[in-house]
C-alpha positions as CSV (number, residue, x, y, z in Angstrom):
1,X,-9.8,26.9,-30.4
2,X,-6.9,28.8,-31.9
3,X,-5.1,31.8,-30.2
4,X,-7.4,33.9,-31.8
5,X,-10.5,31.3,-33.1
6,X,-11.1,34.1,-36.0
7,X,-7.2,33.7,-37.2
8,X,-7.3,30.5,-37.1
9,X,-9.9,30.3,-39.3
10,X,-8.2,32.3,-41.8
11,X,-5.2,29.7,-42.8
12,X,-3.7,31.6,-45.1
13,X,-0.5,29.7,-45.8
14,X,-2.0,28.4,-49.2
15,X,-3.6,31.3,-50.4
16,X,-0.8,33.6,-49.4
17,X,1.9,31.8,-51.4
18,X,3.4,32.9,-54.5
19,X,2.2,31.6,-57.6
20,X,6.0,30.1,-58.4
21,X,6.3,28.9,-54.9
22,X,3.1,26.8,-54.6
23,X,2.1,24.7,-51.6
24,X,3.3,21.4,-52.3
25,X,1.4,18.1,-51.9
26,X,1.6,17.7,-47.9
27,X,0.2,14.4,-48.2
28,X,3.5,13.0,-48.7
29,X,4.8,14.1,-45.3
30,X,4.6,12.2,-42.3
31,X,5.5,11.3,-38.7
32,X,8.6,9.8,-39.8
33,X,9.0,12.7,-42.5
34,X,7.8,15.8,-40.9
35,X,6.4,18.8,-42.7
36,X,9.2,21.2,-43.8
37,X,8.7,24.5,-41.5
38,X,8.3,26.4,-44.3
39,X,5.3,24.9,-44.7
40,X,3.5,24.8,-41.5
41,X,0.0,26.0,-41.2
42,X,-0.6,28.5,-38.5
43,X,-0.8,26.9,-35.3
44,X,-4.3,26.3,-34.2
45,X,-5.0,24.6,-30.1
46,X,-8.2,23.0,-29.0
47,X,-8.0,25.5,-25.7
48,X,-9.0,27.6,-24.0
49,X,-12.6,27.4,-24.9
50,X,-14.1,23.9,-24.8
51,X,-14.7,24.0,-28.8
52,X,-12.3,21.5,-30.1
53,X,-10.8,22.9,-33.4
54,X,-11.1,21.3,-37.0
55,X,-7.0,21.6,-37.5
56,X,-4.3,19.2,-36.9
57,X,-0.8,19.5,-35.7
58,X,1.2,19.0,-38.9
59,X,3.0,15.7,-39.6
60,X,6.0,14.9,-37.9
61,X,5.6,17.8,-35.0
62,X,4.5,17.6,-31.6
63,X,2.0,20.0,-29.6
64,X,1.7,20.5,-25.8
65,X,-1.5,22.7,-24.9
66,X,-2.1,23.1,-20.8
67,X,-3.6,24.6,-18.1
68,X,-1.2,26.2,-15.8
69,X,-3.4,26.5,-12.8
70,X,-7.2,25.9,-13.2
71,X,-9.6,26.4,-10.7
72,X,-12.7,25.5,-10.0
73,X,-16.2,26.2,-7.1
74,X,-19.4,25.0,-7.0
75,X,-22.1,26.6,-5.0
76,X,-25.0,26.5,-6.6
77,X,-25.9,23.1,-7.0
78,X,-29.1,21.3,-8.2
79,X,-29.5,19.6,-4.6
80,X,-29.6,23.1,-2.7
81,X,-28.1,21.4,0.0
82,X,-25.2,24.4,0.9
83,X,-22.4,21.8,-0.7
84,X,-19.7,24.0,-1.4
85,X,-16.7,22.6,-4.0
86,X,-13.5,23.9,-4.8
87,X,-11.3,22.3,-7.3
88,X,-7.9,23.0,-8.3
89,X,-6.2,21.3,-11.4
90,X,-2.3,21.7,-11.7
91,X,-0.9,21.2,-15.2
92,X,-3.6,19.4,-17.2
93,X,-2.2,19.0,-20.7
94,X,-3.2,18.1,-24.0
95,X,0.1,16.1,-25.7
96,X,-0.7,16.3,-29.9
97,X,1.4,14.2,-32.5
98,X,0.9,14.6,-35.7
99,X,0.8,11.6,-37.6
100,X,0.0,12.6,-41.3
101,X,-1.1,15.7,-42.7
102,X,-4.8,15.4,-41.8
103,X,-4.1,13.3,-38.7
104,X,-3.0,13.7,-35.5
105,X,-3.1,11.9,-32.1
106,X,-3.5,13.3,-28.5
107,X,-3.2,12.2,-25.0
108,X,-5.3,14.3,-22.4
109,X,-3.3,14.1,-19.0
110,X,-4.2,15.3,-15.5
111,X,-1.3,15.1,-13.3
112,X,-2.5,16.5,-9.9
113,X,-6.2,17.4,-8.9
114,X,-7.2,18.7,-5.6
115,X,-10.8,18.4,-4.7
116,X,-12.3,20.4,-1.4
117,X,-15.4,19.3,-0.4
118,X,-17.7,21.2,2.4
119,X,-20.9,19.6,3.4
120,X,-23.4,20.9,6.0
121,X,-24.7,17.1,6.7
122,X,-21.1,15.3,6.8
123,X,-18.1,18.2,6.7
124,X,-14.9,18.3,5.1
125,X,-13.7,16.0,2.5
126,X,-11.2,15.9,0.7
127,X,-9.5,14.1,-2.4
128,X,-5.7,14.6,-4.3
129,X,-4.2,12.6,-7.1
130,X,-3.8,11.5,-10.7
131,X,-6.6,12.1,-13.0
132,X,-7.9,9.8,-15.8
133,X,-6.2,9.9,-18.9
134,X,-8.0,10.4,-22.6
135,X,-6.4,9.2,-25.7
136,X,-7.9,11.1,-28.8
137,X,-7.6,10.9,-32.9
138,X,-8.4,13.9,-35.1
139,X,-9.1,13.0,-38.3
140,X,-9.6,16.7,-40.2
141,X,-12.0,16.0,-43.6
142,X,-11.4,19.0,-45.2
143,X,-9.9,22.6,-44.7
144,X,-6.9,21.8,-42.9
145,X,-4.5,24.1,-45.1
146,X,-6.8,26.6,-46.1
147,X,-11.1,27.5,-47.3
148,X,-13.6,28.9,-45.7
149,X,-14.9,25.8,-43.2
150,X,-13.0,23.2,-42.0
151,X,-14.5,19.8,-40.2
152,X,-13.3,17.1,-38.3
153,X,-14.0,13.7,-37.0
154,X,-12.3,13.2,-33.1
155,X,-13.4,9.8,-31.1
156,X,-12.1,9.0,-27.8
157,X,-11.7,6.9,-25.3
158,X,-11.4,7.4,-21.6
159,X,-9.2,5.3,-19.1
160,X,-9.8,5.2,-15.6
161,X,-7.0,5.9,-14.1
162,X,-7.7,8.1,-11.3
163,X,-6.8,8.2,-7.6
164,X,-8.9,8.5,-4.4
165,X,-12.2,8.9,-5.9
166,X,-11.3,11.5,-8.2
167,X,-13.3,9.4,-11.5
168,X,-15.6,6.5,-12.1
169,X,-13.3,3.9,-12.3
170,X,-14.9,3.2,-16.0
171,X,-13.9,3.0,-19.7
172,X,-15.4,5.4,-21.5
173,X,-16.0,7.2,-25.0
174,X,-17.4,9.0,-27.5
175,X,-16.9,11.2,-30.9
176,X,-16.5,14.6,-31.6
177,X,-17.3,16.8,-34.7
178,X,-16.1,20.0,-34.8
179,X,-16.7,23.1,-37.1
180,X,-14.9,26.0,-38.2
181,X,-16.0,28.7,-40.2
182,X,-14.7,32.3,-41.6
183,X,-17.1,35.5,-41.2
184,X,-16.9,38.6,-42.2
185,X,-15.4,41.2,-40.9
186,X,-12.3,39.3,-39.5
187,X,-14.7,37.4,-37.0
188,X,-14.7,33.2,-37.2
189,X,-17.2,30.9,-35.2
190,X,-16.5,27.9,-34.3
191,X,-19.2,24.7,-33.5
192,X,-19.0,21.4,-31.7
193,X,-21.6,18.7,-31.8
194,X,-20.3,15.8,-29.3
195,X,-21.6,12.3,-28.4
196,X,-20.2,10.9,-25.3
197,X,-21.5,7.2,-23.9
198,X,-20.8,7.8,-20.0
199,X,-20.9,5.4,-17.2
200,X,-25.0,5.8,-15.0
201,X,-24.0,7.4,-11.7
202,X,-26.8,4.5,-10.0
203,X,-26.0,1.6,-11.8
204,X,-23.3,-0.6,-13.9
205,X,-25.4,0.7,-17.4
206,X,-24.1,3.5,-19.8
207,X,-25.8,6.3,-21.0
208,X,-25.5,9.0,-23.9
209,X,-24.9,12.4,-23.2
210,X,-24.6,15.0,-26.1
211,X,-22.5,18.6,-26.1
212,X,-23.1,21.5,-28.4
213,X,-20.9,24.2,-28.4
214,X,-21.0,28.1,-30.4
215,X,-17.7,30.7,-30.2
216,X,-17.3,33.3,-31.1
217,X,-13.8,34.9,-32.0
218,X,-12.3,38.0,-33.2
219,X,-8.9,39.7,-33.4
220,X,-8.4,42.9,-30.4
221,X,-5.2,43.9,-32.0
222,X,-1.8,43.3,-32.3
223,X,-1.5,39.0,-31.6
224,X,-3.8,39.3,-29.0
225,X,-7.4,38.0,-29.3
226,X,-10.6,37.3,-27.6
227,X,-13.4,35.0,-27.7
228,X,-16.9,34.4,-26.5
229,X,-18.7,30.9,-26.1
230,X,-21.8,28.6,-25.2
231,X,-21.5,25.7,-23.8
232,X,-24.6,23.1,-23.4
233,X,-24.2,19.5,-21.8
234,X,-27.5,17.7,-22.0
235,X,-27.5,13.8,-20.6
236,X,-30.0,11.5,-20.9
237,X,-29.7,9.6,-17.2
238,X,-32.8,9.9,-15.4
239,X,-32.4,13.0,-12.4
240,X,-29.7,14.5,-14.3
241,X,-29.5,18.5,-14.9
242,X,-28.7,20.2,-17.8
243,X,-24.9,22.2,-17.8
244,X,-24.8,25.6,-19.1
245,X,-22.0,27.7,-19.0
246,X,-21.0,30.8,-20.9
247,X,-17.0,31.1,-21.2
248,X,-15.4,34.3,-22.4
249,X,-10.9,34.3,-22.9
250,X,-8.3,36.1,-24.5
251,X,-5.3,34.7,-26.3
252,X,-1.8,36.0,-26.7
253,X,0.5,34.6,-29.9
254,X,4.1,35.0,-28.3
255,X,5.4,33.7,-31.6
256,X,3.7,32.0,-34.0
257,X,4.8,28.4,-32.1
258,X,4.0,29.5,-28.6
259,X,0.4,31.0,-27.7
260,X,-0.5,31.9,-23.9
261,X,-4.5,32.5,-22.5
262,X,-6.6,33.0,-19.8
263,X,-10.4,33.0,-19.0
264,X,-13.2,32.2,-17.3
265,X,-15.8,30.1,-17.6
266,X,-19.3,31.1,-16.0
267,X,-22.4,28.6,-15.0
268,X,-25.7,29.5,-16.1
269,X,-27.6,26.4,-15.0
270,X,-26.9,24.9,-11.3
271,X,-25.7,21.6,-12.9
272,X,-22.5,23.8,-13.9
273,X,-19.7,24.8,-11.8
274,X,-19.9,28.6,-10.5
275,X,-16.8,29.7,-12.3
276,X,-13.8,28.7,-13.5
277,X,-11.1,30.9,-13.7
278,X,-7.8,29.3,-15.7
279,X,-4.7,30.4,-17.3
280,X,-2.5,28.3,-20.1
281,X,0.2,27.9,-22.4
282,X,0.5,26.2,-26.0
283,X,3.7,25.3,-27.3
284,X,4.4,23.6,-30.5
285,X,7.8,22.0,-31.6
């Protein structure tokens, strides 16, 4: 979620103002007339943990959230077989318009991705190239410029686009609801039920599989914060393995448009990768 998950739960820009400066009615602006700076809410990313968050990019700005290097290995897999993967993803980026005031689109890009694979029973193998690309519309319901919760509505598609193996060559989908909400004591949580209808790994069928996330975040002082998360993917093809990881990140507000992270993100179950070490930048113009 945001640089710090508990600040962006906060949104204070309404709240905050003076009684004979009010906030106006944002509805009116749009892509084609942006939101006046002056009335920006604070920026809010859907990294670096894998909550998505309830808050759009404000109407007539743009957004760029990425991964400078992420890496990636795989040990401990459900087959036992001594398969060792290493991953490395250069530049994956999120690209946000927003299109009205509750409303934003995104495109989900992954430019370069190296995949090393080691295998006791057939060696080395390995695999370089575009990624797919996910297109993505955030539709926030309320809380978007200020209140305790905010909630969202996010479906998605999924394009193959992919080089040399790297995806399934299928069109896939699904929708995304996420949560925000203030605590006390200057923490905020965030939660994320997801649905995705994903291509079976045997056959030319589709199955559901369903996501559930929990953060945890908290200012550490100054503009840097920190956050603590769960992470459970649960699919319903027959064979598969439960994914658990548990993720833990700090975020750093450079100004209030330009946010850098880093963190890791740590398998529990053998389904998940080992770690997953990252660091990223958010930038929004």
């Amino acid at each position: 979620m945001n640089q710090t998950l508990a600040s962006a739960l906060l949104v204070t820009t309404a709240t905050a103002a003076f009684a004979a400066d009010p906030l106006p009615d944002k509805a009116q602006y749009t892509l084609f007339n942006p939101t006046p700076p002056q009335w920006l809410r604070e920026m809010s990313t859907d990294r670096p943990d894998k909550t998505e968050s309830p808050y759009t990019v404000d109407a007539g700005h743009f957004q760029i959230e990425m991964d400078l290097v992420n890496y990636s290995y795989d040990k401990h897999n459900p087959a036992r077989d001594g398969t060792i993967v290493r991953t490395w993803s250069i530049a994956p980026m999120n690209l946000k318009v927003g299109l009205l005031n509750n409303l934003d689109v995104q495109f989900v890009l992954e430019p370069h991705t190296y995949v090393h694979t080691s295998d006791p029973a057939t060696g080395v193998s390995k695999q370089r190239g575009f990624g797919d690309i996910t297109t993505r519309v955030k539709w926030n319901l309320w809380g978007d410029d200020g209140g305790a919760t905010a909630f969202a509505l996010m479906p998605y598609i999924k394009l193959p686009t992919s080089q040399d193996q790297l995806g399934n060559h299928s069109v896939e989908g699904g929708l995304i609801a996420p949560l925000a909400v203030e605590l006390p004591a200057g923490w905020g949580m965030g939660l994320m039920t997801q649905l995705d209808v994903v291509r079976d790994t045997t056959s030319s069928g589709y199955h559901p599989e369903f996501v559930n996330t929990v953060t945890f975040g908290h200012d550490l002082g100054g503009d840097l914060g920190g956050y603590v998360e769960f992470f459970s993917s649960v699919s319903t093809e027959r064979g598969s393995s439960w994914v658990g990881t548990v993720d833990l990140g700090l975020t750093y507000a450079l100004t209030k448009n330009i946010q850098l992270d880093a963190g890791i993100n740590l398998g529990v179950t053998r389904a998940a990768d080992d770690w997953n070490p990252f660091v990223g930048i958010s930038w929004r113009f």
